[in-house]
C-alpha positions as CSV (number, residue, x, y, z in Angstrom):
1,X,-0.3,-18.0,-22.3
2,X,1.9,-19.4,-25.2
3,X,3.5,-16.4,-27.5
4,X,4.0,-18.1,-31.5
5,X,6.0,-16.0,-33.7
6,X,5.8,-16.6,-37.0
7,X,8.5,-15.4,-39.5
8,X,7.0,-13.9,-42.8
9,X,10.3,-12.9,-44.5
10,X,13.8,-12.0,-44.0
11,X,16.7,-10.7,-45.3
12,X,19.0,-7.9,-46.3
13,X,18.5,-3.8,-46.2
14,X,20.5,-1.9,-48.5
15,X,21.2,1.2,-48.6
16,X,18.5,2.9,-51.0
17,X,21.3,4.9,-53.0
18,X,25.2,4.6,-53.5
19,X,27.3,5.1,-50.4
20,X,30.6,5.4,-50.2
21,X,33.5,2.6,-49.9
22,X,36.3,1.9,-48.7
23,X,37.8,0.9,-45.1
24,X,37.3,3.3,-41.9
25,X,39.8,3.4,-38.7
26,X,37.9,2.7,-35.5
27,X,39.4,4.3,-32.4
28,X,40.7,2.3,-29.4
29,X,37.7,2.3,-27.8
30,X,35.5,0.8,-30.8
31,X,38.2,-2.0,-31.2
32,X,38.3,-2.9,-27.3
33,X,37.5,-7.1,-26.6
34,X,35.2,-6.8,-24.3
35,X,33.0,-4.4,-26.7
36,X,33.0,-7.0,-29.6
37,X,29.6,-8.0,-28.7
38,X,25.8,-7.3,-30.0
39,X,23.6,-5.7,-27.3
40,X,19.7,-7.0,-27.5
41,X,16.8,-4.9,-26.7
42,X,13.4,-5.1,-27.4
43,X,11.2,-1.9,-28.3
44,X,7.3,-2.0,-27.3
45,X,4.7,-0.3,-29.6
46,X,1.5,0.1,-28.9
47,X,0.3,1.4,-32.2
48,X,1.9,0.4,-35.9
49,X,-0.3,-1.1,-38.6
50,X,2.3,-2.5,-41.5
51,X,4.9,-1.1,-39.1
52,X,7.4,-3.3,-40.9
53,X,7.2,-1.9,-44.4
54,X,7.3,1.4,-43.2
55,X,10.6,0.7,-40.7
56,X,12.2,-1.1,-43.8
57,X,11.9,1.5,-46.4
58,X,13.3,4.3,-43.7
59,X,16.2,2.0,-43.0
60,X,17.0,1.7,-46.3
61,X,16.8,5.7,-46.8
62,X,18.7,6.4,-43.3
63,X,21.3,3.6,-43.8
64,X,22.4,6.1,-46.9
65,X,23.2,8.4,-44.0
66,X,24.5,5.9,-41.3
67,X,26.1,4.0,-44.5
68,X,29.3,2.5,-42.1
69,X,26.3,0.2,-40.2
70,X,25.8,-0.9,-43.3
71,X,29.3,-2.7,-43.5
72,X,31.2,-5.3,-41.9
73,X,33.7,-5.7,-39.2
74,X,37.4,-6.8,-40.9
75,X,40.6,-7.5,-39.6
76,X,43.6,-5.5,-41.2
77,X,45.4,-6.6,-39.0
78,X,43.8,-4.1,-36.7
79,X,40.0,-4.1,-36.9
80,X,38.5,-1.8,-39.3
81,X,35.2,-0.5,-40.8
82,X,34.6,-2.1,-44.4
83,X,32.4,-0.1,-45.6
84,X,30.8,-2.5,-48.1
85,X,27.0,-1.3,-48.3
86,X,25.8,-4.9,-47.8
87,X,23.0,-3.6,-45.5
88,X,21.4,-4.3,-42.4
89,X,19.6,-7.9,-41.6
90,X,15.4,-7.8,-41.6
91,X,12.7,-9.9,-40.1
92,X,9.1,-9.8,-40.1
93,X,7.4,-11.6,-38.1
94,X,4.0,-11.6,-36.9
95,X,1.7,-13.1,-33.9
96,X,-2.1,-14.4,-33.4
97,X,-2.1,-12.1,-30.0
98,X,-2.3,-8.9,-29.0
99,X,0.3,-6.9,-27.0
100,X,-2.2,-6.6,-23.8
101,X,-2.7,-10.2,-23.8
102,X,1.1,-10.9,-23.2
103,X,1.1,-7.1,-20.7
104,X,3.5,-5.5,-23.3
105,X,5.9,-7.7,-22.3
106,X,6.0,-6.7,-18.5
107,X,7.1,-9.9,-17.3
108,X,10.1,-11.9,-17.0
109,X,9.5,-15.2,-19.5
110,X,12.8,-15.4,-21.5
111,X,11.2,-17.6,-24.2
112,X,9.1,-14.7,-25.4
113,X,11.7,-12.1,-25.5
114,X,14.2,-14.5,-27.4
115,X,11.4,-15.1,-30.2
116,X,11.2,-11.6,-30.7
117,X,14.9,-11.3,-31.4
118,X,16.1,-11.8,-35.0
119,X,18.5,-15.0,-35.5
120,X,21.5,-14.0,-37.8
121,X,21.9,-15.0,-41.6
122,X,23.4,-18.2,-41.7
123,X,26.1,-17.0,-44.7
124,X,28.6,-19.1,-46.4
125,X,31.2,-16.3,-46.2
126,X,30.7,-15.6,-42.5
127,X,28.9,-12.8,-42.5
128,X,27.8,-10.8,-39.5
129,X,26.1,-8.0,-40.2
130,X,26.4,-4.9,-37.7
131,X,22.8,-4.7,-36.8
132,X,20.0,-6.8,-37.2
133,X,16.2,-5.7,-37.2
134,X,13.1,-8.0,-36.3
135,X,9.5,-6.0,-36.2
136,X,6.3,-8.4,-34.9
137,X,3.1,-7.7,-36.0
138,X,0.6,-8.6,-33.4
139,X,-3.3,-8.5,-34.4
140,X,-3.7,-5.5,-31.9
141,X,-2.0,-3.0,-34.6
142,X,1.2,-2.9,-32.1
143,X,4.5,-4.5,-33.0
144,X,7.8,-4.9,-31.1
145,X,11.1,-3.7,-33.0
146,X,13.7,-6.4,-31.5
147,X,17.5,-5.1,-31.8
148,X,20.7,-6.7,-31.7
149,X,23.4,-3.4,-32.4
150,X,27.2,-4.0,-32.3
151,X,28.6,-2.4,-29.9
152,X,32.0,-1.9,-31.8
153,X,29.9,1.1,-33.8
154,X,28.0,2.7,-31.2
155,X,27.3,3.4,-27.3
156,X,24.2,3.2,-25.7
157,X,23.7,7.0,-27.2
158,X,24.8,6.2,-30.7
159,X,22.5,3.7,-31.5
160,X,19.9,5.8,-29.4
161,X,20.7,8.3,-31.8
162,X,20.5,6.0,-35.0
163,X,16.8,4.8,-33.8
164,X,15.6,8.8,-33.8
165,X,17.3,8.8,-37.1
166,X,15.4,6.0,-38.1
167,X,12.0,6.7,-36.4
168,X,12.8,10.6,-38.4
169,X,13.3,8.9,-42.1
170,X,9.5,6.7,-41.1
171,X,7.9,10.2,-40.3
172,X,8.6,11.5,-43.8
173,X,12.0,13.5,-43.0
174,X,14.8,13.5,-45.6
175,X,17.6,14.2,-43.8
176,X,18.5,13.3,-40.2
177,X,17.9,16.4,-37.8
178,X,21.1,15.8,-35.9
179,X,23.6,14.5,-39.0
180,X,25.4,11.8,-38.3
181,X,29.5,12.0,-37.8
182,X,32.2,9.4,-38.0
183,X,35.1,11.3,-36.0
184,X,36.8,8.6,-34.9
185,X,40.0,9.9,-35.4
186,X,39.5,12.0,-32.2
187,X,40.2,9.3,-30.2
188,X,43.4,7.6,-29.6
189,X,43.7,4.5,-32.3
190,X,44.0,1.2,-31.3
191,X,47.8,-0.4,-31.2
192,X,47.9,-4.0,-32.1
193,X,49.5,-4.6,-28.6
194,X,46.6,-2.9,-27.2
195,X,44.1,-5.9,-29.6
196,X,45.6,-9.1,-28.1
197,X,43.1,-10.8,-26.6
198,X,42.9,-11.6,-22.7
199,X,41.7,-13.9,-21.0
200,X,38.0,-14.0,-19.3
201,X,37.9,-14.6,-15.6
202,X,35.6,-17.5,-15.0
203,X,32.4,-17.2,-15.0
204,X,30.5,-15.8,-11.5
205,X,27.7,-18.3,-10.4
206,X,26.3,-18.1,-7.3
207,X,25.6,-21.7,-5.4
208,X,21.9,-22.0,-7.0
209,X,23.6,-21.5,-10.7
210,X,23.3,-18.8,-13.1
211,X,22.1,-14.9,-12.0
212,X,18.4,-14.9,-11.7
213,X,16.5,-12.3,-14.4
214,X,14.4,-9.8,-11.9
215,X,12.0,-6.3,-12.9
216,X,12.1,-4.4,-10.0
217,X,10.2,-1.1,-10.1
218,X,11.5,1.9,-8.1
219,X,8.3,4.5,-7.8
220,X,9.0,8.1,-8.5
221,X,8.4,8.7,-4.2
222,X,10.7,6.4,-3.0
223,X,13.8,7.5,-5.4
224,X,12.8,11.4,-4.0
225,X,12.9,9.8,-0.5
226,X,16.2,8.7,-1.1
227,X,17.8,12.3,-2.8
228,X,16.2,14.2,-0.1
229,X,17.7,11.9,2.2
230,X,21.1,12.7,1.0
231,X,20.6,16.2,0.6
232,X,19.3,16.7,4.1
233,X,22.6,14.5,5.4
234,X,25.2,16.3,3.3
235,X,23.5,19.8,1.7
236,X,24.6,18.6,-1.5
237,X,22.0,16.9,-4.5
238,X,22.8,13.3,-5.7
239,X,21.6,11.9,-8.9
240,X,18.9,9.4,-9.5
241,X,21.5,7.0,-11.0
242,X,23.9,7.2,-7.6
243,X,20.9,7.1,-5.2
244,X,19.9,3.2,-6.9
245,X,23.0,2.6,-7.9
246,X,23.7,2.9,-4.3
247,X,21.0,0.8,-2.9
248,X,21.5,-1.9,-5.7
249,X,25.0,-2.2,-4.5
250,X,24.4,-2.3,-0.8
251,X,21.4,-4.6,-0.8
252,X,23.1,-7.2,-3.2
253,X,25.9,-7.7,-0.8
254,X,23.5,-8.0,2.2
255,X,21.9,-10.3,-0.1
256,X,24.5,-12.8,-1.3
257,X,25.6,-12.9,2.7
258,X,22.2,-13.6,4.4
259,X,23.0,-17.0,4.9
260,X,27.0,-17.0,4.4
261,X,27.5,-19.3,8.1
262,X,24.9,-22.0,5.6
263,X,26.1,-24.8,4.0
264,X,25.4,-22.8,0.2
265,X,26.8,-19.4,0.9
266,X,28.0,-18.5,-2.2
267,X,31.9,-19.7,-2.5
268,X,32.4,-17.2,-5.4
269,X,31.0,-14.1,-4.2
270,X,32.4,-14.4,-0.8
271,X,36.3,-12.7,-1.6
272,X,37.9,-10.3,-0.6
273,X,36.3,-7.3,-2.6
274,X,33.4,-6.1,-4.3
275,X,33.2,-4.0,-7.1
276,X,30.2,-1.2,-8.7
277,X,31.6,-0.8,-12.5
278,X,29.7,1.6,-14.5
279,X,30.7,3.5,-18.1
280,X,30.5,6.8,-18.3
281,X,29.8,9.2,-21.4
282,X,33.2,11.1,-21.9
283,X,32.4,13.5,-25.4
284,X,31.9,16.7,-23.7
285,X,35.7,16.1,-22.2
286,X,37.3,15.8,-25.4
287,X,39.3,18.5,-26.7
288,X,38.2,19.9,-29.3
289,X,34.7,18.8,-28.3
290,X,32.9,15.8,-30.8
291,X,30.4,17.2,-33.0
292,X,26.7,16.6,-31.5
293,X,26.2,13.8,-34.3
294,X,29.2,11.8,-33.0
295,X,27.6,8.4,-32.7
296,X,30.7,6.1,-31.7
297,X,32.1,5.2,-28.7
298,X,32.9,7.8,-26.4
299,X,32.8,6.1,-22.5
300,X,35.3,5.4,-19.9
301,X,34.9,2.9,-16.9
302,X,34.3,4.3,-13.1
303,X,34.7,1.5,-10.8
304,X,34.7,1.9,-6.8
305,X,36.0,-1.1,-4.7
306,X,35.0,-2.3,-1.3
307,X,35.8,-5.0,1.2
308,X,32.3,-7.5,1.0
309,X,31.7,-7.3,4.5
310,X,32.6,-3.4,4.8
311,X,29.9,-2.5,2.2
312,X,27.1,-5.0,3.7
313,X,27.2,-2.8,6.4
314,X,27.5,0.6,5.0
315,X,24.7,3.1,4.9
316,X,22.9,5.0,1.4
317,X,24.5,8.1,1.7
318,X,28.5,7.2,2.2
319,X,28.1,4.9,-0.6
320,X,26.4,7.4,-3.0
321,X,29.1,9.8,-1.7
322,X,32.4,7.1,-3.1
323,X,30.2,6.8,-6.1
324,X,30.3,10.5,-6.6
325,X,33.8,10.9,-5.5
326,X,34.5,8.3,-8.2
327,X,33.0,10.5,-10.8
328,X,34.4,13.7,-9.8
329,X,38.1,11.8,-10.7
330,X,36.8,10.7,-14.4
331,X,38.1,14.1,-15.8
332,X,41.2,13.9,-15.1
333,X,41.3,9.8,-15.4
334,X,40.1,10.2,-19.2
335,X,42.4,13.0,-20.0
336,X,45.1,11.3,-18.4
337,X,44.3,8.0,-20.2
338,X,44.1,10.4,-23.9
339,X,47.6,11.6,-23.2
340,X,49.0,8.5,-22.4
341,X,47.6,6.9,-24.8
342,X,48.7,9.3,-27.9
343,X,52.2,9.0,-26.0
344,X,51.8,5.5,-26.7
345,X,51.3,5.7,-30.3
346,X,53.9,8.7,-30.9
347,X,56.9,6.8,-29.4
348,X,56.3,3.1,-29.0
349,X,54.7,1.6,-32.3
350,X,55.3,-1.4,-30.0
351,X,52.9,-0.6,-27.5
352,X,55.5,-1.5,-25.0
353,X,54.9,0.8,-21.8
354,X,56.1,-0.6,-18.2
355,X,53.6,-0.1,-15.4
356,X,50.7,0.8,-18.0
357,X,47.4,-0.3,-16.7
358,X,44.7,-0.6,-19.3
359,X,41.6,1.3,-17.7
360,X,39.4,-1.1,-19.9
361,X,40.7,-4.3,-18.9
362,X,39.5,-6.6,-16.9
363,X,40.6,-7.0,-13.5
364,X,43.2,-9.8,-13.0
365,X,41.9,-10.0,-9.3
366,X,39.8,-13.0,-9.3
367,X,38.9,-12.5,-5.8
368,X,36.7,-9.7,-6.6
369,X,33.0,-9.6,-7.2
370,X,32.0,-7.1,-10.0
371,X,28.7,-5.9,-10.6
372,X,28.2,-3.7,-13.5
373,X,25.4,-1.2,-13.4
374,X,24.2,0.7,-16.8
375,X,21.3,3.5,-17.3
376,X,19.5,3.2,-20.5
377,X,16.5,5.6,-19.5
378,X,18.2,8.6,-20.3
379,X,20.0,7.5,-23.9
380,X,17.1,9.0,-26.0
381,X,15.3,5.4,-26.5
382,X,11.9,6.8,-25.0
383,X,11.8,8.9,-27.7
384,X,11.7,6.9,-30.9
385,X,8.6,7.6,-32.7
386,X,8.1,5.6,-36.0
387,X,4.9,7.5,-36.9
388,X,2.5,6.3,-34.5
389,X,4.1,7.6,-30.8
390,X,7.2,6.6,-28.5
391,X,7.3,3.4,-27.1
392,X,5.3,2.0,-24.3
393,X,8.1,-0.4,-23.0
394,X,11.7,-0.5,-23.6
395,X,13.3,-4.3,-22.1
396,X,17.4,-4.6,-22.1
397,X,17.8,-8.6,-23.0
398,X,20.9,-10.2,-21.1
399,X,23.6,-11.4,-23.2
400,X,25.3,-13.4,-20.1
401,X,23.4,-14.9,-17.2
402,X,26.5,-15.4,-14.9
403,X,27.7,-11.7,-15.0
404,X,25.8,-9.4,-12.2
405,X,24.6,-6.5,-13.9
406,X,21.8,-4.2,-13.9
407,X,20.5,-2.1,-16.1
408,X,18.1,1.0,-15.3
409,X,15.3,1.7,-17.9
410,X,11.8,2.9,-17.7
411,X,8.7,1.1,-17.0
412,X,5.7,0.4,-19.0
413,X,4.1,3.7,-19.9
414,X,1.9,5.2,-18.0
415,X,3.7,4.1,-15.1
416,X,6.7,6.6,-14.1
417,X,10.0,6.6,-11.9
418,X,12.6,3.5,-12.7
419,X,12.5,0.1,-13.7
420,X,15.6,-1.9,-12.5
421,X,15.8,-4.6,-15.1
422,X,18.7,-7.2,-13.1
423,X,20.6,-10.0,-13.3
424,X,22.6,-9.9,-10.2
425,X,21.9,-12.6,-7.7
426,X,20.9,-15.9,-8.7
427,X,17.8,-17.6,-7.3
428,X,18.2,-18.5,-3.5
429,X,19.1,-14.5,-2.9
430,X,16.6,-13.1,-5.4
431,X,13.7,-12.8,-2.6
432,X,15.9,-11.4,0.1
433,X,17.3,-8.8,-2.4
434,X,13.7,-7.8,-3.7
435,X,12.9,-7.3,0.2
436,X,15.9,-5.4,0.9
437,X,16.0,-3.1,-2.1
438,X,11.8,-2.3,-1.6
439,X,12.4,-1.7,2.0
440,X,11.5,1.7,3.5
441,X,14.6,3.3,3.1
């Protein structure tokens, strides 16, 4: 099956009244490096005739609301908010298939998923807009919405949040039920010491190349087989995330050292640690809490560290138990990292702080392997309903194939429990880790 997008018009989305100008302050968190990136995600529709005239007239009604995604990113010389009203990039597209033809997208062909993504304005000036929209038609009456958000304006519940906005403003609704807030100012603000860039560790590639894309379903009966197995061991619950997370993290490192006396064990994944980096959402331990309608960037990292060959051997419920132990410190961490932070800014314009260790930064030990894991079913995507139902698929696209990662979304509806969407071991691992992960736990 060959998928041919065609592209019947693009361009920009403005703002459908005046908005307000004028710069806004990010906080240190918007302005970090490694968040100046666009995040691509693909939305599955089984229903939507014309779904792009509708989706383009509500953005340009709740863009009047969420008027700073309408702006651009500028450097002054910290990085800053313009906001300029210059709107939000739109393509329609259309296809001569339907969706059940191609299984709603339920399979791993990269090809498809990138035509279904919009390309960015090619402007004189060098303009990058914030977020960018592409809605396919396909002759079933279903469309996919594909999304590339900047992650300098909103977390994985922000732009969550900004889609039911959106999805609100298709179904006739004038004003946003939750109203969106800027807030940024309760967060420390970036210091321009705290902006110089670092540099990237190298690239991780295991001895076959790049990390190998992978769905892996997780039924709702085996993740319950795994909670009641740590409840039964301990007498205390664990979550669905730090049950998978768990098994992800064990079976990859059995994985990657299957074969590690051959010839192509894996010289880069072979040091002396291993690493499970997750973010987690940190609004309800800001004081005074964020408004509800916060939509920024409000996460901290959790990472848990292990010798390679100490976690190969480990067993589901003392890894689920560091992961939890990791999380019970995250209070504290963040609050600790807040006051530090607003110590930093107080006294030292400078930035200058002996023995400070930026929480956010990447690891200077090149020795260590770091997956990072991220949970996208829970965000509030499922819900988006444009007028004809939430969608029936919801598919994270990678925006680097040589950093392990994986990402935990939902199946295609009807089916239930978790879909581990992965790019964590490359091809000579990928069907020992798809054995070891499915195994009867």
């Amino acid at each position: 099956m060959v998928l041919l997008v065609s592209k019947l018009g693009e361009g920009m989305v403005v703002p459908c009244e005046e908005t307000p100008s004028g710069n806004l302050s990010l906080s240190l968190i918007d302005a970090l490096p490694a968040l100046r990136a666009k995040v691509r995600s693909l939305h599955v529709f089984r229903h939507g005739p014309n779904a792009a005239t509708t989706i383009r007239s509500a953005l340009s009604k709740a863009l009047v609301h969420y008027y700073p995604l309408a702006g651009r990113l500028v450097e002054s010389p910290l990085l800053q908010l313009a906001c300029t009203g210059e709107g939000v990039w739109f393509v329609e597209a259309s296809s001569q298939c339907n969706l059940e033809a191609i299984d709603y997208l339920d399979n791993e062909i990269l090809e498809w998923r990138l035509q279904l993504l919009p390309q960015p304005p090619h402007e004189k000036d060098g303009f990058d807009p914030l977020v960018l929209v592409q809605v396919t038609q396909f002759t079933c009456g279903g469309f996919v919405m594909g999304l590339e958000f900047s992650h300098c304006l909103c977390d994985g519940m922000g732009a969550a949040q900004f889609l039911n906005a959106l999805g609100e403003s298709a179904r006739g609704l004038q004003f946003p039920t939750i109203p969106p807030a800027w807030c940024r100012e309760a967060l420390p603000a970036p210091l321009l010491a705290d902006m110089t860039a670092q540099p990237s560790p190298p690239p991780i590639e295991g001895p076959e190349g790049p990390m190998e894309l992978a769905n892996i379903d997780i039924s709702p009966e085996f993740i319950a087989i795994l909670k009641r197995q740590f409840l039964e061991l301990t007498g205390k619950p664990c979550s669905t995330f730090e049950a998978l997370a768990a098994r992800v993290w064990i079976c990859r490192a059995q994985a990657i050292t299957h074969n590690n006396s051959s010839a192509t064990a894996n010289k880069n994944l072979n040091g002396e640690n291993t690493t499970l980096l997750f973010f987690s959402n940190t609004r309800r331990l800001v004081d005074p809490p964020l408004p509800t309608g916060f939509y920024g960037n409000c996460i901290f990292p959790v990472t848990i560290s292990l010798p390679l060959e100490r976690l190969k051997c480990a067993n589901q419920v003392e890894t689920v138990k560091l992961i939890q132990e990791a999380k019970a410190k995250l209070p504290n961490q963040f609050t600790e990292w807040m006051a530090r932070t607003t110590r930093r800014h107080d006294h030292d314009h400078d930035g200058n702080d002996d023995g400070y260790v930026d929480p956010f930064a990447p690891s200077p030990d090149l020795s260590s392997d770091m997956l990072f894991a991220a949970e996208w079913g829970r965000l509030g995507f499922g819900d988006v309903d444009y007028g004809w139902g939430p969608p029936v698929h919801l598919v994270p696209v990678n925006y680097s194939s040589t950093m392990p990662l994986f990402v935990m979304a939902f199946p295609p509806s009807p089916r239930k429990g978790v879909r581990l969407v992965t790019w964590c071991v490359d091809r000579s691992h990928l069907s020992t880790f798809r054995q070891l992960l499915m195994d009867q736990p």
